[in-house]
C-alpha positions in Angstrom: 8.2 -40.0 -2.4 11.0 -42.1 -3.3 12.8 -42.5 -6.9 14.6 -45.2 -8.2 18.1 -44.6 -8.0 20.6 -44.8 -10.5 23.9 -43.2 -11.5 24.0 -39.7 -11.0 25.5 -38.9 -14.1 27.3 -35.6 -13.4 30.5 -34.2 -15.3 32.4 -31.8 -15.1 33.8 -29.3 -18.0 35.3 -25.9 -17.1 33.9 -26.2 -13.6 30.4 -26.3 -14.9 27.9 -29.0 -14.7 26.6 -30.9 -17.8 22.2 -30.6 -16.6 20.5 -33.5 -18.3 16.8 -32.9 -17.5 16.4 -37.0 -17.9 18.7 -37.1 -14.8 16.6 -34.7 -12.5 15.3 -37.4 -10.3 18.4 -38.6 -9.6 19.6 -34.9 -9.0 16.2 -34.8 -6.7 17.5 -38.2 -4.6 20.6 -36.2 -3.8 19.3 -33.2 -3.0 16.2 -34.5 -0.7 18.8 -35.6 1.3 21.3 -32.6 1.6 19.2 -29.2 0.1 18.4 -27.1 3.3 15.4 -25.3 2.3 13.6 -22.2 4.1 9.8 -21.2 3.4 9.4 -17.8 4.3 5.9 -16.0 5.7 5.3 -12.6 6.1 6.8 -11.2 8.9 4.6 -9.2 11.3 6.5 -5.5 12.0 4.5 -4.8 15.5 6.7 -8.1 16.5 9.7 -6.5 18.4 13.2 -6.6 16.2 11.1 -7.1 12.7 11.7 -3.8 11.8 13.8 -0.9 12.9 11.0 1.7 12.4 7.5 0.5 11.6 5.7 2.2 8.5 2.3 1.7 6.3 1.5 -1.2 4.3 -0.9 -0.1 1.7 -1.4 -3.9 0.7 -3.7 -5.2 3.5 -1.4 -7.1 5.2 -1.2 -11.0 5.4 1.3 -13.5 7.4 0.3 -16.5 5.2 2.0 -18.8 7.8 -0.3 -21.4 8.3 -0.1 -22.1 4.4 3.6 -21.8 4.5 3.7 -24.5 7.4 1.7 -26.6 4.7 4.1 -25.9 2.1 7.1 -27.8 4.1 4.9 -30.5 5.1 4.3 -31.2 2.0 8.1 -30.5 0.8 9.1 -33.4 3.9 6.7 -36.0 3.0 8.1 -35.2 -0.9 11.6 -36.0 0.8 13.2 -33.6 1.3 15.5 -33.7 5.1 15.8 -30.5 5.6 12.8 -28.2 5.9 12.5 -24.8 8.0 9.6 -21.8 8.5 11.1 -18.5 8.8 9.3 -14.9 8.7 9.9 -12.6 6.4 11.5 -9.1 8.8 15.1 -7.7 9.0 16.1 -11.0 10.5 16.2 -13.4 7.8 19.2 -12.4 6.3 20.9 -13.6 9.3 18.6 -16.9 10.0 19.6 -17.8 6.8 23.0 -17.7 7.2 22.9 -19.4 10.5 20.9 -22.2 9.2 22.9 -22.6 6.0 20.1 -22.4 4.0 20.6 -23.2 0.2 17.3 -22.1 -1.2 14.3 -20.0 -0.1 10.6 -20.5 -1.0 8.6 -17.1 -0.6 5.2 -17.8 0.6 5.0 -13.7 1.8 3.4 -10.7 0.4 6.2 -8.5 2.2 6.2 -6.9 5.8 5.4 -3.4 5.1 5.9 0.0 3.0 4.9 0.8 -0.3 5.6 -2.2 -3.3 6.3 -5.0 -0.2 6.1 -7.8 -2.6 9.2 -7.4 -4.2 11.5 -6.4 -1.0 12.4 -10.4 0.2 13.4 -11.5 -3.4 15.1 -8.5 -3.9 17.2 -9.1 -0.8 18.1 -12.6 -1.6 19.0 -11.6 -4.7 21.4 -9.5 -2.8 22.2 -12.2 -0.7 23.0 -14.5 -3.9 20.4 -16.6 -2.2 18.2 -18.5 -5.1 14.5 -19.1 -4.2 11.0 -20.2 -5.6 9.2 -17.0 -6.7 9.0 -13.7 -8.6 11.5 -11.3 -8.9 11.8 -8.3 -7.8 10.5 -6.6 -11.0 7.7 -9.0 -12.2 6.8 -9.0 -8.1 6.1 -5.6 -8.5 4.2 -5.4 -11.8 2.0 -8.3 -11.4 1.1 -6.5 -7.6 0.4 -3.5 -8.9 -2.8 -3.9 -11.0 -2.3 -0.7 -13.3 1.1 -1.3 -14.0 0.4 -4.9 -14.9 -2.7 -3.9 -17.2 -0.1 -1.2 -19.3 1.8 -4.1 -20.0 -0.6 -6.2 -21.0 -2.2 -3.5 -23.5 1.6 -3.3 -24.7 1.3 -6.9 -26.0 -2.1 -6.8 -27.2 -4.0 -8.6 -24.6 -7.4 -7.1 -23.8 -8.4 -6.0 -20.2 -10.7 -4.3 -18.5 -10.5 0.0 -19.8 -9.3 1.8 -16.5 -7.2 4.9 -15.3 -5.6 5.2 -12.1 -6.8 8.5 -9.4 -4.8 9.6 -6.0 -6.2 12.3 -4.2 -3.4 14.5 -4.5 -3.9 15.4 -7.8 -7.8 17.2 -6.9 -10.5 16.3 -6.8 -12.1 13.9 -9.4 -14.2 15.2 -11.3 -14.8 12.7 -14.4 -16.2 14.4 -17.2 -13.4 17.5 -16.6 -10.4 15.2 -17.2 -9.0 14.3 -20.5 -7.7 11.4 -18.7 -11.1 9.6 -18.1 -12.3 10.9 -21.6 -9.5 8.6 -23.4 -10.2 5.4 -20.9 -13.8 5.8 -20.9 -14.8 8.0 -23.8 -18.5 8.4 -23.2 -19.3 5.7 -21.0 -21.1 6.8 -17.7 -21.0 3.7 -15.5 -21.0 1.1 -14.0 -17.4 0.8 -12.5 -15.2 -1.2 -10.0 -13.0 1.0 -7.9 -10.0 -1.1 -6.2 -6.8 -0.1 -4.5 -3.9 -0.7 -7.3 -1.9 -3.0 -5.0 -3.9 -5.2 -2.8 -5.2 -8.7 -2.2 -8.3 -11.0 -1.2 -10.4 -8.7 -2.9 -10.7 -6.3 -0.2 -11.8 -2.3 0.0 -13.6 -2.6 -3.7 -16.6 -0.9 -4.7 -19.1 -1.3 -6.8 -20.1 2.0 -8.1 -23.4 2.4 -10.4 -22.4 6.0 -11.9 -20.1 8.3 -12.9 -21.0 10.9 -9.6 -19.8 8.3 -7.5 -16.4 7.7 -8.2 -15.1 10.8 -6.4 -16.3 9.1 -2.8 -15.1 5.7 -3.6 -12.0 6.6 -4.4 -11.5 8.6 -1.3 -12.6 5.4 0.9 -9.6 3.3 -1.0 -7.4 5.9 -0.1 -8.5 6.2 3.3 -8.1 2.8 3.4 -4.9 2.1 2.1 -3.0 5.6 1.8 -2.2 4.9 -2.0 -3.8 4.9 -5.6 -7.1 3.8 -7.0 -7.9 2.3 -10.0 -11.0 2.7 -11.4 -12.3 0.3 -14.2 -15.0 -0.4 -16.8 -17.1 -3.2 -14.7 -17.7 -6.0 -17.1 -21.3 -7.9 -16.7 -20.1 -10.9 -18.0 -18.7 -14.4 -16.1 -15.9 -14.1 -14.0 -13.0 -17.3 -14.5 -9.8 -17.4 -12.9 -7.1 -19.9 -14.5 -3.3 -20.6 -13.0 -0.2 -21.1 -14.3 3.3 -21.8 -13.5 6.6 -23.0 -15.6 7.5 -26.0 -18.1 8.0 -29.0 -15.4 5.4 -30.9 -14.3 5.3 -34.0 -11.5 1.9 -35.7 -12.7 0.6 -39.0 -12.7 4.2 -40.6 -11.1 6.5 -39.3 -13.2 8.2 -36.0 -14.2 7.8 -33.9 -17.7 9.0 -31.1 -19.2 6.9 -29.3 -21.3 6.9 -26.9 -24.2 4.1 -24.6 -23.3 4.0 -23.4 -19.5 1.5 -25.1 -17.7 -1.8 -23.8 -17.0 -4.6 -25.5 -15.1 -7.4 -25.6 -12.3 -9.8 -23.6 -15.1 -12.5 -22.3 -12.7 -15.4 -20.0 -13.2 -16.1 -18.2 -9.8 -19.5 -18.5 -9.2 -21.0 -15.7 -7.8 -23.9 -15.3 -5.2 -27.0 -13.6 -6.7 -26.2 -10.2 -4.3 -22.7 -10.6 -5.6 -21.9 -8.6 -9.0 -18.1 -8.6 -8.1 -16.5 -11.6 -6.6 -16.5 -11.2 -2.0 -13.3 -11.2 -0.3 -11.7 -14.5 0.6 -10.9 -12.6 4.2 -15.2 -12.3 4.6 -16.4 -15.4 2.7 -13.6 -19.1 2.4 -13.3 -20.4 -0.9 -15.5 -23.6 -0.8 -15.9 -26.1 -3.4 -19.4 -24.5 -4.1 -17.7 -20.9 -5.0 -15.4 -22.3 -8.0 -16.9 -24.4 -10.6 -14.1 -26.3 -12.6 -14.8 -26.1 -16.0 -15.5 -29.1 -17.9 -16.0 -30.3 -21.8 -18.9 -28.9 -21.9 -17.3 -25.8 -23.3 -14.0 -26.5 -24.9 -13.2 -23.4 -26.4 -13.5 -21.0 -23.9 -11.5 -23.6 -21.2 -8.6 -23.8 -24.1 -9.1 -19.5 -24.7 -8.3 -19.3 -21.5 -5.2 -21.6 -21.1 -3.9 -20.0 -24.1 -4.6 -16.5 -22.4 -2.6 -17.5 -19.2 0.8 -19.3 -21.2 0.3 -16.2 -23.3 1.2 -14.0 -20.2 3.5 -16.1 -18.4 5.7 -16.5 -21.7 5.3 -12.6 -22.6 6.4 -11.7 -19.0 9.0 -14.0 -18.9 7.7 -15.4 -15.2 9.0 -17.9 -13.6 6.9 -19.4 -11.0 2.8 -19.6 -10.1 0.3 -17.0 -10.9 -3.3 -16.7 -10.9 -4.9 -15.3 -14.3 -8.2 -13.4 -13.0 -10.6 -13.2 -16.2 -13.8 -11.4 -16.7 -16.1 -11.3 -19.6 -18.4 -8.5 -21.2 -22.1 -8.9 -22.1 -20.4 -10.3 -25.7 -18.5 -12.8 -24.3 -15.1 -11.6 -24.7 -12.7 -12.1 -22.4 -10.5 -9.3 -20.4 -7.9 -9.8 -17.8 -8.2 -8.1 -15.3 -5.1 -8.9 -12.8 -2.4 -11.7 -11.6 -2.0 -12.6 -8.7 1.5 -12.8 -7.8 0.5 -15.0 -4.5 -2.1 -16.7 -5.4 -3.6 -19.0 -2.3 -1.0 -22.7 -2.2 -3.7 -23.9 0.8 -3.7 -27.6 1.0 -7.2 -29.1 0.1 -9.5 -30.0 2.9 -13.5 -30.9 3.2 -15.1 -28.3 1.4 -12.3 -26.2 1.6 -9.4 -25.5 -1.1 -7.9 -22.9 -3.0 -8.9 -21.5 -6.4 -5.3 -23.1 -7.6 -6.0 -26.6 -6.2 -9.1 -27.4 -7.2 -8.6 -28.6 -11.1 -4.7 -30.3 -9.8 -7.2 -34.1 -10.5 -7.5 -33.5 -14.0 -3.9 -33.8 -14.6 -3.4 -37.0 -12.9 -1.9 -34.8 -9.7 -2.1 -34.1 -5.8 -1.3 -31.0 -3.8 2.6 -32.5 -3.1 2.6 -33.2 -7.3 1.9 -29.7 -7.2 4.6 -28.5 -4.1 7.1 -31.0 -6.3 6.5 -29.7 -9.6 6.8 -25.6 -8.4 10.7 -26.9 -6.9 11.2 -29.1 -9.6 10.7 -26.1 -12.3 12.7 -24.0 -10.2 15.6 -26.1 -10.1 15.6 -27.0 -13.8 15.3 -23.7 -14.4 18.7 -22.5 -12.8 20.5 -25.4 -14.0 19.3 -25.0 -17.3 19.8 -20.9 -17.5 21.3 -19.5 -14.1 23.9 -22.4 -13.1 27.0 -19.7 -12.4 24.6 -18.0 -9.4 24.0 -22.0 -7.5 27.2 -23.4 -7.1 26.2 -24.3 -3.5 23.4 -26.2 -5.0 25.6 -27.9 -7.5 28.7 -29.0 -4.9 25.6 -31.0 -3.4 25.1 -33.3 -6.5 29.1 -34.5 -6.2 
């Protein structure tokens, strides 16, 4: 993907660079040539010298290699010279350095322990190290489902009613705890029990009525050592909807927008034994399991763009998420997570990624997509965080 060249247009005014977002291709020429970048997978901690002592991971765990592979094929055939796969374990730190790497893209849910998500950004923000992703904070939040939904009740978006269980506070008994009382009031069931912190969809139950939650809870615990979260299961259709920042690469050319942008509007479509949406780990994501959502119903497809800017402006994110929407038997909407790693698998025959599968409508590819996520990221710390990349800017002189 070549631009046309032109001047490059940088000055220099108290040892600070004058950003002109109409320049960014021309910032983009220079850098394809000279930015080292380094996607990062999840390291595995039985590999010898990940870890010093190997602990739980309550999040099942996840290398996401193969898609991170993808990820800097695309970022090559974009342009850019300079392209390496690392894993995510005590090592980086030093591979970075040895390989004079100037920013980081974090394809990795984290290596192990409890909150893993957030441990690589917070290191490279340690480091000084810039990178495409989260940070350590909104990592965090968005990966830990009841923490996420007190947040969004804080702003006023609906989800799902809920309250969080660990064994070591008894045994549940429902209809004994103020607690469930003030979620639930007299509601008896159905519910959706899930591990707080997780992904794929995997170890949640479907639970009919109140007697059950005790036992399902237990099996999430047993499972993954930490917290459940029960919730009010909604009977309603199930969307999911991404988002990511202000700079978009569509239809040849770049923009920069005013809203974030949200797209690949998809209702999940779900099997007739399926009343919550099956694992990705146990059944792919095909073309067949995610129905993009066309003009036949223009309000709820804007309603639910408006939903996903909504969160990614009130939680000040700054790269992609996946909204996960459910409705109740009304038709009103409730969010009921983010995904703060949401699936960047390159299309294939009948196989693609919840994310990927609207990119069309807006006039874009899976690299339009790799380019705009760098892109934002870039114009991003130039525009707001150019005093932490002066390695980045000594490349565009």
């Amino acid at each position: 993907m070549i631009f046309q060249k032109d001047k490059i247009g940088l000055t220099l005014g108290m040892n600070r660079l004058h950003y002109d977002f109409s320049l960014l291709p021309q910032y983009l020429e220079v850098l394809f040539a000279k930015l080292r970048i380094a996607v990062v997978f999840g390291g595995d901690c039985d590999r010898a010298g990940s870890v010093i002592y190997k602990t739980h991971n309550p999040r099942a765990w996840k290398s996401y290699e193969i898609v991170a592979r993808e990820i800097s094929e695309a970022l090559e055939k974009i342009g850019f010279k300079h392209v390496i796969v690392l894993p995510d374990d005590m090592s980086l730190p030093e591979q970075l350095k040895r390989e004079n790497i100037h920013l980081v893209w974090l394809n990795t849910g984290g290596v192990q322990g409890y909150n893993p998500v957030c441990h690589t950004p917070a290191v490279l923000e340690m480091l000084g190290m810039p990178y495409v992703g989260h940070n350590p904070l909104n990592s965090s939040t968005l990966d830990n489902k009841h923490a996420f939904k007190r947040e969004l009740q804080s702003i006023g978006i609906k989800t799902a009613p809920f309250m969080t269980w660990h064994p070591s506070q008894g045994i549940l008994r429902p209809n004994f705890h103020d607690r469930f009382a003030i979620a639930f009031g007299n509601y008896q069931g159905p519910f959706v029990v899930k591990p707080v912190s997780g992904r794929a969809s995997l170890h949640v139950h479907f639970v009919e009525k109140i007697d059950g939650l005790s036992q399902a809870v237990s099996e999430v615990h047993r499972a993954t050592h930490n917290t459940a979260l029960i919730e009010k299961y909604l009977p309603g259709r199930e969307f999911c909807v991404a988002v990511c920042g202000y700079v978009t690469y569509a239809n040849g050319g770049f923009s920069k927008n005013t809203k974030p942008f949200a797209f690949s509007t998809v209702e999940r479509v779900l099997d007739s034994d399926e009343l919550i949406f099956t694992s990705m780990d146990k059944k792919a994501i095909t073309a067949d399991r995610g129905k993009l959502m066309g003009a036949e119903e223009p309000e709820l497809k804007q309603e639910l763009i408006e939903l996903a800017r909504k969160i990614y402006w009130e939680f000040s994110l700054n790269s992609l998420v996946r909204i996960d929407v459910r409705s109740d038997g009304n038709g009103e909407l409730y969010v009921l997570e983010a995904n703060p790693k949401p699936d960047l698998k390159r299309p294939a025959e009948n196989v693609t990624s919840l994310v990927a599968l609207g990119l069309a409508e807006y006039g874009m590819s899976y690299n339009d997509l790799i380019l705009s996520l760098i892109a934002d990221r870039l114009d991003y710390l130039l525009t707001q965080h150019i005093g932490i990349i002066p390695h980045i800017v000594d490349l565009l002189h």
